[in-house]
C-alpha positions in Angstrom: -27.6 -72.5 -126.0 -31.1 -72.5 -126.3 -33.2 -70.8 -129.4 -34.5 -68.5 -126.7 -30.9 -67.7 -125.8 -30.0 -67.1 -129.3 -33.0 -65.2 -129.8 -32.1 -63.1 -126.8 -28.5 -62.6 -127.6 -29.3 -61.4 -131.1 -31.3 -59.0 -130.4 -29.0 -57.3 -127.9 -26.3 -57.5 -131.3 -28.8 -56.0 -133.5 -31.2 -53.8 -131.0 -32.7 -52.0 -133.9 -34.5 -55.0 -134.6 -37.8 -55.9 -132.2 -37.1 -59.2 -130.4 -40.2 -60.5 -131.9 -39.0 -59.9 -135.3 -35.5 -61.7 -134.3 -37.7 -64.7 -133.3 -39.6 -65.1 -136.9 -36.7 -65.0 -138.5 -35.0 -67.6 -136.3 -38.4 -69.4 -136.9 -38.9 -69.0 -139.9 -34.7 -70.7 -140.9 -35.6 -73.3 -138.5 -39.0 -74.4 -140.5 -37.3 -73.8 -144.2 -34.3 -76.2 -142.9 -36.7 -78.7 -140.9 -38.5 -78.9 -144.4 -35.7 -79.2 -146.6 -34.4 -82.0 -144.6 -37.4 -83.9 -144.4 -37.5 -83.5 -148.3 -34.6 -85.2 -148.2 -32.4 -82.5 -149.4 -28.8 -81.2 -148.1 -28.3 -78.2 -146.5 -24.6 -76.1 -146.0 -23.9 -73.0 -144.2 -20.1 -72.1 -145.6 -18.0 -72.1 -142.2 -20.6 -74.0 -140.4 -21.4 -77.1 -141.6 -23.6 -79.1 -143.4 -27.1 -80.9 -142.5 -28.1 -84.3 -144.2 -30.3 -87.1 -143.6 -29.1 -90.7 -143.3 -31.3 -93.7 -143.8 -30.7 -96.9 -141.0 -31.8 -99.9 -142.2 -34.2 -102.2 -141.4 -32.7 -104.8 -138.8 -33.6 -107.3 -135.8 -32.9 -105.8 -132.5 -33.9 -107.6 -129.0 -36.5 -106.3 -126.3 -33.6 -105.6 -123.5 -36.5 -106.9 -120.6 -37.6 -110.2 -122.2 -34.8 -111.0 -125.5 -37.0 -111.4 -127.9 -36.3 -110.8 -131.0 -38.0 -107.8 -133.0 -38.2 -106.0 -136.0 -37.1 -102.4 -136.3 -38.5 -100.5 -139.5 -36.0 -98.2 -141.6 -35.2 -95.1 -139.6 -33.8 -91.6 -140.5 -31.6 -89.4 -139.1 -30.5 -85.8 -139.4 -26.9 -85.9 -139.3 -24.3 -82.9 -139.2 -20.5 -82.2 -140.6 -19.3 -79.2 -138.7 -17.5 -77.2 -141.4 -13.7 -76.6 -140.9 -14.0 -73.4 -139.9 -16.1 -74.1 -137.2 -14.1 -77.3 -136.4 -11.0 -75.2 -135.9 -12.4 -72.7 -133.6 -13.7 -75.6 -131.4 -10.4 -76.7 -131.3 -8.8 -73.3 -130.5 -11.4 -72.9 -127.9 -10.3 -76.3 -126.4 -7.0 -75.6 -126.2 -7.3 -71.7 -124.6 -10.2 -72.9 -122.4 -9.6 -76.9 -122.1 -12.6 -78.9 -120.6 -12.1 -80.4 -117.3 -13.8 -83.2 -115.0 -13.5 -81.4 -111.9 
């Protein structure tokens, strides 16, 4: 799903709301979130999950065309624990609706 999608979808849930009011307030969550994790802060949405950020260390990696050796700085990345209620209606979903390679 894409935010336009959930834009779109929640406004047809909530049509007293105007669409472009749906989309501040999808914009404005995403920016207070984006912030906070940059901050370095936690975020958790009870039955959701929860947002951190996890530092990668400094290492030596290799250039995959020539093998040299280079250095790669400390990194950060956002990293999410889906919430057990959210794992659990994956699951049921998987199991109802199960994902083949066809």
């Amino acid at each position: 799903m894409t935010k336009s999608q959930l834009i779109e979808r929640i406004s047809l849930k909530l049509p007293h709301l105007l669409q472009r009011d749906v989309e501040m307030a999808i914009n404005i969550t995403i920016d207070a979130m984006t912030h906070h994790l940059a901050q370095g802060e936690r975020i958790e949405i009870r039955g959701f999950g929860g947002f951190s950020v996890n530092q990668r260390a400094a290492r030596m990696g290799r250039n995959p065309r020539t093998g040299e050796q280079v250095s790669l700085p400390i990194r950060y990345a956002t990293h999410f624990k889906p919430g057990l209620d959210l794992r659990e209606r994956v699951e049921l979903s998987r199991t109802v609706f199960p994902i083949t390679d066809d």
